[in-house]
C-alpha positions in Angstrom: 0.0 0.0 0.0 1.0 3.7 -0.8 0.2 5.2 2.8 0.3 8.6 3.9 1.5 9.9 7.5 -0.3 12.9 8.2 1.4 15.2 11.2 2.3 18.2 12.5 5.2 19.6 9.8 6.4 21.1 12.9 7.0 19.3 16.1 9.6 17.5 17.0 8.6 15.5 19.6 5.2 14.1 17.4 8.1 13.1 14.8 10.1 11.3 16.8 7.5 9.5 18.4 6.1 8.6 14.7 9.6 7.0 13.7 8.2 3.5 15.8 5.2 3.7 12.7 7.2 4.5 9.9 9.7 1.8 10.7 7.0 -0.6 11.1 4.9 0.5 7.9 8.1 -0.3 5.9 9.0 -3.3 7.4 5.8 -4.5 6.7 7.0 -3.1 2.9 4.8 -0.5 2.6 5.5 3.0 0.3 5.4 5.6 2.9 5.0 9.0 2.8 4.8 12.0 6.1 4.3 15.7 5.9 7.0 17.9 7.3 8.9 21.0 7.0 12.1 20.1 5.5 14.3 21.5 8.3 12.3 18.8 10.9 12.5 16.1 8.7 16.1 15.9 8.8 15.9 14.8 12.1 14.4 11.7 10.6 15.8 11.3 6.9 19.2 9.7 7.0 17.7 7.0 9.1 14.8 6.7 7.1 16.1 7.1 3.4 12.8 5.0 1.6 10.2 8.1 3.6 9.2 10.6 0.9 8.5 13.4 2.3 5.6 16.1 1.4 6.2 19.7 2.3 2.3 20.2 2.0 0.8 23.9 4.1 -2.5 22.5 5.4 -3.4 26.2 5.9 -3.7 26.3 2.0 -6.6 23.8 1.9 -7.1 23.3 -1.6 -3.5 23.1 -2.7 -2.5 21.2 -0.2 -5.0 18.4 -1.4 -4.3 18.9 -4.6 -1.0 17.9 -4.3 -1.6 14.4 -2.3 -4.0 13.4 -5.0 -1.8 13.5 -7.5 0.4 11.0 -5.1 -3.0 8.4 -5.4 -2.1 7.4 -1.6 -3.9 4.1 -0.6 -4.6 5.5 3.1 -3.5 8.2 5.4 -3.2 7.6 8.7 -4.1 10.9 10.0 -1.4 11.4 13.9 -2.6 15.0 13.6 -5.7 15.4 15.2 -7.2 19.0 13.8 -10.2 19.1 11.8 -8.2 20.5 8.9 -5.4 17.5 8.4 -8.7 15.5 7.8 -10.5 17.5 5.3 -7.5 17.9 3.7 -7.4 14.2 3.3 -11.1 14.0 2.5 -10.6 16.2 -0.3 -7.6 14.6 -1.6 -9.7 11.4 -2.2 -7.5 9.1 -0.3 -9.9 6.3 0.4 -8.9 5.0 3.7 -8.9 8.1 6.0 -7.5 7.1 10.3 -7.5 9.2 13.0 -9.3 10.3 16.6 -12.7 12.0 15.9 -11.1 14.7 17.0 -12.7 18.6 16.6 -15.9 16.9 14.8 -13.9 15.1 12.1 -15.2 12.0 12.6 -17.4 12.3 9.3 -14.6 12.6 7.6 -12.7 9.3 8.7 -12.8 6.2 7.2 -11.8 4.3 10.4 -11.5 5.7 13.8 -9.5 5.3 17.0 -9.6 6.3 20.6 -7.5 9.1 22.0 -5.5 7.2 24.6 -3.4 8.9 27.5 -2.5 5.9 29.3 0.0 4.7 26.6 2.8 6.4 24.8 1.8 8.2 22.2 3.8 6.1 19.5 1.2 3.2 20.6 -1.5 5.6 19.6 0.3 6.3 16.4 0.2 2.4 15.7 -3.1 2.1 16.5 -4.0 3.9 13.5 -2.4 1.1 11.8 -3.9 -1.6 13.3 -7.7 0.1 12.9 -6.7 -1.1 8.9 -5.3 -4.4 9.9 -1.8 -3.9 9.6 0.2 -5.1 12.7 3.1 -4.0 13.5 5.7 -4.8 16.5 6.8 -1.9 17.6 10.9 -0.8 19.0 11.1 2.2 21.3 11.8 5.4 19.1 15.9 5.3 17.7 17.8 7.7 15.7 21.1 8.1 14.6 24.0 10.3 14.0 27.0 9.9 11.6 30.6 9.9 12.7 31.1 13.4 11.8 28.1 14.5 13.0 29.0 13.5 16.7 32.7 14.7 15.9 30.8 17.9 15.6 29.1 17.9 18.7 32.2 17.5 20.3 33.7 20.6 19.1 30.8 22.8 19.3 30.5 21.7 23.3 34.2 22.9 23.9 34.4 20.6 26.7 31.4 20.8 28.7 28.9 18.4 29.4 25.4 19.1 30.7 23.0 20.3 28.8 20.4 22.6 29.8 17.3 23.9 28.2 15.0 27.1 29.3 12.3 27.5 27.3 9.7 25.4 26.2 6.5 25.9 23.2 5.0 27.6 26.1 5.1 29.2 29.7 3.5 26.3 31.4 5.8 23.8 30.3 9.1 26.0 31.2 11.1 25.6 34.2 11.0 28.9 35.9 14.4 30.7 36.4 14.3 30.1 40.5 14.8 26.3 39.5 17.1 27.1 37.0 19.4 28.8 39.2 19.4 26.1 41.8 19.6 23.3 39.2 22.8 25.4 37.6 24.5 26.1 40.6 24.4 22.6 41.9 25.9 21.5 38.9 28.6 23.9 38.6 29.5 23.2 42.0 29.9 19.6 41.4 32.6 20.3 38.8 29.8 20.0 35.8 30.5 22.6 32.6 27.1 24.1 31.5 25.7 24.3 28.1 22.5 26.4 27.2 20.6 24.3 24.0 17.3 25.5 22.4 16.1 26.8 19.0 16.0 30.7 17.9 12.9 31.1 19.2 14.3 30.8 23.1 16.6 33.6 22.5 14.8 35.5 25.5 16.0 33.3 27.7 19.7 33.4 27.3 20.4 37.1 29.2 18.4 36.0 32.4 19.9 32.8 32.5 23.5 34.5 32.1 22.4 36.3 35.5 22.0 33.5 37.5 25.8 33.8 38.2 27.2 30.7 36.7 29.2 30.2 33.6 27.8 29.1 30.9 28.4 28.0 27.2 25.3 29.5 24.6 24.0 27.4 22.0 20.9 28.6 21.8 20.1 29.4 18.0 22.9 28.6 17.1 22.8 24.7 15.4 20.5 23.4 12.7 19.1 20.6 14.0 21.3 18.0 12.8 24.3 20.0 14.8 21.8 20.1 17.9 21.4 16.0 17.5 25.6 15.8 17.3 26.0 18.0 20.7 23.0 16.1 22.4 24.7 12.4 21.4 27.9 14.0 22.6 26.7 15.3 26.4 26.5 13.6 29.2 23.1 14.9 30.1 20.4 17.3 29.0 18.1 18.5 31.5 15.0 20.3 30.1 11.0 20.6 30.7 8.8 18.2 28.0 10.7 19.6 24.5 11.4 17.9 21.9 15.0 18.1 22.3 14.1 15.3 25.1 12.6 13.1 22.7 15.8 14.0 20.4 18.0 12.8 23.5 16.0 9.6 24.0 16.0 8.5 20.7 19.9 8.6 20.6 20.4 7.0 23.0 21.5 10.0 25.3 20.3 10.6 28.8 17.9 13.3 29.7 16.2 14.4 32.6 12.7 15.9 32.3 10.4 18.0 34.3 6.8 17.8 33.2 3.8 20.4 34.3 0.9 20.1 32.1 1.7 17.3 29.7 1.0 14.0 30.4 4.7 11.7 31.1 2.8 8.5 30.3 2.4 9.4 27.0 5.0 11.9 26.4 7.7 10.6 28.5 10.3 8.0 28.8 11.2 6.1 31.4 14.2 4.0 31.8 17.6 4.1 33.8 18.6 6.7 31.2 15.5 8.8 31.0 14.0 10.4 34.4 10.6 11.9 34.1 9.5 14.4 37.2 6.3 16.0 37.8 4.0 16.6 40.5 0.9 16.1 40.9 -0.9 19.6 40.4 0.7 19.5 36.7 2.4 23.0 37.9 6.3 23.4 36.7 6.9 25.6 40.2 5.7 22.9 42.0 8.4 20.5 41.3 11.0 21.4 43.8 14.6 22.4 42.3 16.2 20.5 45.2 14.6 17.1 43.6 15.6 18.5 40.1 19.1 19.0 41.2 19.3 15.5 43.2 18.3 13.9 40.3 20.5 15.5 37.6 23.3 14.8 39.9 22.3 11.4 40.6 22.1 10.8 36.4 25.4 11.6 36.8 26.9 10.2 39.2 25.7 6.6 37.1 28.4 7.1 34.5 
């Protein structure tokens, strides 16, 4: 089958989590298809080489269907869950249409699944999948990076070794600058050299967290993503709110310690000896005491 991955073009996190589907879909030897911007899917394309990829704006309706009919996709399984990724698909004339009846879509699907949170969400992305009877045995979410890439990660860290990243998509999610500081400070302390990660977009963040009082190395804006994948593989740890620079670091392999507030850990977290997932129970960020965040990094740490 010629199948279609519908999904935000712009999240990192909802790509890497999709990578368990796509690597099923062509083991299973499926023609696959997803719909990013090009900058995100190189996070994905050296280690998925067979995934075409659709730069389609779902904001321009018409001529965004127009182009995926031309493709004559099989199905689409729909991972975005906004009315317009589904008309779009209506439109296009794909005849097997998969997704949540989310935002009163469900007229517009073919086949329909449940909006789960007590599974990861790369379950739920396989469920849309198995709604058209195609199994699939899932692996946790893996990337790579080449040689070089990692050699590169190397020299852009200068010889520090903890990663840390302030911002997040939005105020809720963000560690507040009190927990920074803490978190920082401990880790400086210890002997740790600090690096600041995040995309261009978190530039705000870099002249309070220069006040905080400890030294630290700025990468903020500065990396394509590939570069950011080199220095994450390269670190010893990143620690960081629910970004998808977390799901970068668990799908390398690299270890990363995250603070949740809103979002739900179960199914956007990881948890394993190499991926620590705090959050309390109000789903407020301040709530989450920096001494526990500190204790923790340090502890990561301390495992080698």
């Amino acid at each position: 089958m010629r199948i279609l991955v519908s999904i935000k073009p712009r999240f990192i996190g909802d790509t890497v989590m999709a990578t368990p589907l796509l690597r099923g879909l062509l083991a299973k030897g499926h023609k696959v298809a997803i719909t990013l911007r090009p900058h995100v899917f190189s996070v994905i394309a050296p280690d998925f080489p067979d995934v075409k990829n659709l730069d389609i704006k779902e904001s321009k309706v018409f001529s965004a269907s127009r182009v995926l009919r031309q493709e004559k996709f099989d199905a689409v399984l729909i991972i975005n869950r906004s009315a317009r990724s589904a008309l779009v698909a209506w439109l296009a004339q794909i005849p097997v249409r998969v997704g949540v009846p989310s935002e009163g879509r469900g007229m517009l699907l073919t086949h329909k699944t449940v909006a789960r949170e007590d599974q990861p969400e790369f379950e739920s992305d396989a469920d849309l999948a198995r709604a058209i009877g195609i199994p699939l045995d899932l692996e946790t979410p893996h990337l790579t990076v080449s040689d070089s890439e990692r050699a590169r990660g190397v020299e852009l860290l200068e010889g520090h070794n903890v990663l840390i990243q302030p911002g997040a998509s939005f105020k809720e999610k963000a560690l507040t600058y009190d927990q920074l500081g803490h978190v920082s400070k401990s880790l400086h302390a210890a002997g740790h050299r600090l690096v600041l990660v995040g995309g261009k977009e978190e530039v705000d963040h870099v002249a309070p967290m220069m006040e905080l009082g400890v030294p630290f190395l700025n990468l903020i804006g500065k990396c394509s993503l590939r570069e950011t994948m080199g220095v994450i593989a390269s670190a010893d740890l990143l620690v960081s709110p629910d970004t998808g620079l977390v799901h970068l670091a668990t799908a390398l392999g690299s270890k990363a310690l995250t603070v949740f507030g809103p979002s739900n850990p179960v199914r956007w977290g990881y948890v394993s000896p190499r991926n620590v997932v705090l959050k309390d129970a109000s789903g407020l960020m301040d709530r989450v005491s920096k001494e526990s965040i500190a204790d923790a990094a340090l502890d990561m740490l301390s495992r080698g």
